[in-house]
C-alpha positions as CSV (number, residue, x, y, z in Angstrom):
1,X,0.0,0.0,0.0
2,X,1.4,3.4,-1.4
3,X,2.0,6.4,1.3
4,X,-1.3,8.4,1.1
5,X,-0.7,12.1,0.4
6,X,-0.4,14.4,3.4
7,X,-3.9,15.5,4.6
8,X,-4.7,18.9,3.6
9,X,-7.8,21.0,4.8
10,X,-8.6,23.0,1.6
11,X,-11.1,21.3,-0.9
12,X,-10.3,20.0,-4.6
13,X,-6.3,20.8,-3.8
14,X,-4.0,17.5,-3.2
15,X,-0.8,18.0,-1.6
16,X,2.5,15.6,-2.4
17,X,4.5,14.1,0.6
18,X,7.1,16.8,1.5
19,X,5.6,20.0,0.0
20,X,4.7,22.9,1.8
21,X,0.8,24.3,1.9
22,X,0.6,27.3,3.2
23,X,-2.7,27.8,5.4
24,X,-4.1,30.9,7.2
25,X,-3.5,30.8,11.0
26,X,-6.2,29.9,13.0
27,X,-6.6,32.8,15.2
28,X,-6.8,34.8,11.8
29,X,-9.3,32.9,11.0
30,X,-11.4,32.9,13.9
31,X,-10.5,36.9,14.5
32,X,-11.5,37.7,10.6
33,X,-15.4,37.8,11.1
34,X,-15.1,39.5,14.4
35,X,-12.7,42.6,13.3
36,X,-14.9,43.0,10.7
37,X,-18.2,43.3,12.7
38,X,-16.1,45.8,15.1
39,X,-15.4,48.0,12.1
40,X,-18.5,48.3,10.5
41,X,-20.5,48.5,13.4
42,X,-18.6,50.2,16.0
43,X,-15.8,51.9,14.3
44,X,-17.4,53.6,11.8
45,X,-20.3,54.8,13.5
46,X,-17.9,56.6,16.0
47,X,-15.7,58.0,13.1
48,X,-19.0,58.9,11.4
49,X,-20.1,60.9,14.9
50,X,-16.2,62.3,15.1
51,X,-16.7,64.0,12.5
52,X,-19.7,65.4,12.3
53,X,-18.7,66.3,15.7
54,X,-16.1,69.9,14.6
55,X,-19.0,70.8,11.4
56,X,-21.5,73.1,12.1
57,X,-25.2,71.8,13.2
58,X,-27.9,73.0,10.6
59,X,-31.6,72.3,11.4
60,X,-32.4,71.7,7.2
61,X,-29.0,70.0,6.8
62,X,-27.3,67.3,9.5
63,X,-23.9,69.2,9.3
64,X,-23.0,72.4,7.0
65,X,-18.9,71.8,5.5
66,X,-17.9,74.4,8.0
67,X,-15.2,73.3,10.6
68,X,-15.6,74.5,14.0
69,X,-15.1,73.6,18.1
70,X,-18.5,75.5,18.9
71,X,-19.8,71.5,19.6
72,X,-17.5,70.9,22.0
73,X,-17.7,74.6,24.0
74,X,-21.2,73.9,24.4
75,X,-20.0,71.0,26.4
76,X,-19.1,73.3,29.3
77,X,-22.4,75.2,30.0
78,X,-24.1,74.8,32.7
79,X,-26.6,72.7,31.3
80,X,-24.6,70.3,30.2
81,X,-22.7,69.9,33.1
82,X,-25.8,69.2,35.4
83,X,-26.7,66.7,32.8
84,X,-23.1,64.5,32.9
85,X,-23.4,65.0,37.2
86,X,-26.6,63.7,37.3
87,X,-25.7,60.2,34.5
88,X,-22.9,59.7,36.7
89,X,-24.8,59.4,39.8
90,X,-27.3,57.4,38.7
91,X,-24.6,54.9,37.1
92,X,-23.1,55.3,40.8
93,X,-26.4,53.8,42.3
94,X,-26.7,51.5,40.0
95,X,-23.7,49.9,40.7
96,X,-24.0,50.0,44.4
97,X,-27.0,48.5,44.4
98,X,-26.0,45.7,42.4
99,X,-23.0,44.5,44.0
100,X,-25.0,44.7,47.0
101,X,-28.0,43.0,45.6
102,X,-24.6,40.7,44.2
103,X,-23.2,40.0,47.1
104,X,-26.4,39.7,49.5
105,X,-28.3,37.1,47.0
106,X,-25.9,34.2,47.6
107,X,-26.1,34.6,51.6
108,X,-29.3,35.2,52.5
109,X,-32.1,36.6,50.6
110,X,-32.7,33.3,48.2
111,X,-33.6,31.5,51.6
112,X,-32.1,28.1,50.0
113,X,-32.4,26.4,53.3
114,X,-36.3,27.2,54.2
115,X,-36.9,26.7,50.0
116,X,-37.1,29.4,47.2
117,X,-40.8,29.8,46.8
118,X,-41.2,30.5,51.1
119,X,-38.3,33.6,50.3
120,X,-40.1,35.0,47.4
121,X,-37.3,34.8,44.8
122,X,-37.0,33.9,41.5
123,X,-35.2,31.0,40.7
């Protein structure tokens, strides 16, 4: 019985005892789909919103070809600021109660030992 040729992973191509087939990597493989879904759906969007970002705002047009800052000065009124204080607190309570709710689940509020539906919880 004859050596078989070396097993090869690409369809309809045989491959002789000794010679070199060059295959992609794995992890490019596996990373391909993924880096493209990150570029078209996350890093264009925020390019898209970076640069709209210096034109000028017009109500009739999204953005008139005029570069400015005036975006990011409106930023700093007050406003603005009350606005970023206030989604930082609320993210602030969020959190805490979570990792309380997080840590106080597992050691007492499921009741395991008198049984879930006695407690109230959702299991």
């Amino acid at each position: 019985m004859a050596s078989d040729p070396a097993p090869s992973f690409e369809v309809g191509r045989q491959v002789k005892p000794g010679s070199m087939v060059r295959t992609p990597p794995v992890w490019a493989v596996l990373t391909g789909p993924y880096a493209l879904f990150l570029l078209f759906l996350l890093i264009v969007p925020l390019a898209n919103v970076a640069l709209f970002s210096v034109h000028r705002y017009s109500p009739t047009r999204v953005a008139l070809p005029e570069l400015t800052f005036d975006n990011y000065r409106k930023i700093a009124d007050l406003y603005y600021l009350r606005l970023f204080a206030r989604t930082l607190k609320l993210g602030l309570i969020t959190t805490v109660v979570c990792a309380l709710w997080a840590i106080r689940l597992p050691t007492g509020w499921r009741g395991r030992a008198h049984g879930c539906k006695q407690s109230g919880c959702f299991c």
